[in-house]
TIGUDO-185612 format. One line per 10 residues: number of its first residue (from 1); for each residue z, x, y of C-alpha. Coordinates in Angstrom, 3 decimals, decimal comma. Each point is the difference from the previous one (the first is absolute). Example, Ala and Ser with C-alpha at 12.3 -4.5 7.8 and 13.67 -1.06 7.14 Angstrom:
BEGIN
1 = 7,800 12,300 -4,500  -0,660 1,370 3,440 .
# end
This chain:
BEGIN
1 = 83,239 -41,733 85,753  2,144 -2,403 -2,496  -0,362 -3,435 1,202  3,790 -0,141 0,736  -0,485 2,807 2,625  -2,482 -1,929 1,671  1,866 -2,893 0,259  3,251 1,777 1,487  -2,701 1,771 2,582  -1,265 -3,720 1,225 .
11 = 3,336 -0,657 0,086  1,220 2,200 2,451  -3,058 -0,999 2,634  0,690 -3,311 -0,403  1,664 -1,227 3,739  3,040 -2,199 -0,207  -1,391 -3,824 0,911  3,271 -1,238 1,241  0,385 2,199 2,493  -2,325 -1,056 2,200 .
21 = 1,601 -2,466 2,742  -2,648 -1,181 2,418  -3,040 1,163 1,748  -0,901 0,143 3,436  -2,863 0,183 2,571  -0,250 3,063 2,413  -0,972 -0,712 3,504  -2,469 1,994 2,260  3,921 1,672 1,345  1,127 0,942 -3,497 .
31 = 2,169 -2,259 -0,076  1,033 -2,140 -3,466  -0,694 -3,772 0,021  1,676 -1,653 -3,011  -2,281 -2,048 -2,155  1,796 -3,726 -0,626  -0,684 -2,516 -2,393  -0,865 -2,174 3,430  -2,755 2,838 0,697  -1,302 -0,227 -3,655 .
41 = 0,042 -3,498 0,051  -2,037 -0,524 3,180  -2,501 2,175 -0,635  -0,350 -1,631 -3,243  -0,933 -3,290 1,654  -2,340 1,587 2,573  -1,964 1,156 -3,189  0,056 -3,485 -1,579  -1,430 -1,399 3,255  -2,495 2,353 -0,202 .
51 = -0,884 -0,372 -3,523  -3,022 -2,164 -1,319  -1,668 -0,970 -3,009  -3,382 1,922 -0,541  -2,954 -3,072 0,820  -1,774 -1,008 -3,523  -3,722 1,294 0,061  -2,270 -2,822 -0,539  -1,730 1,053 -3,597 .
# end
């Protein structure tokens, strides 16, 4: 295969990245839970609350 053909053939599998709109969370229900920016950003700062440097082993 001519290396033109393979590059028309990744082409064609390659998805479309501004079609994508959001994302969401599905409950225990089914039911769709929008992910915000607020959500994101609070979970964010739970993690940096959590986070810690590693202690410095005595040599």
């Amino acid at each position: 295969m001519q290396v033109v053909e393979m590059n028309k053939k990744m082409d064609n599998n390659v998805f479309d990245l501004h079609a994508f709109y959001g994302a969401a969370l599905v409950d225990e229900q089914g039911r769709e839970i929008p992910i915000t920016e607020e959500m994101i950003v609070d979970a964010c700062d739970e993690l940096m609350k959590l986070w810690h440097f590693p202690m410095n082993k005595a040599a």
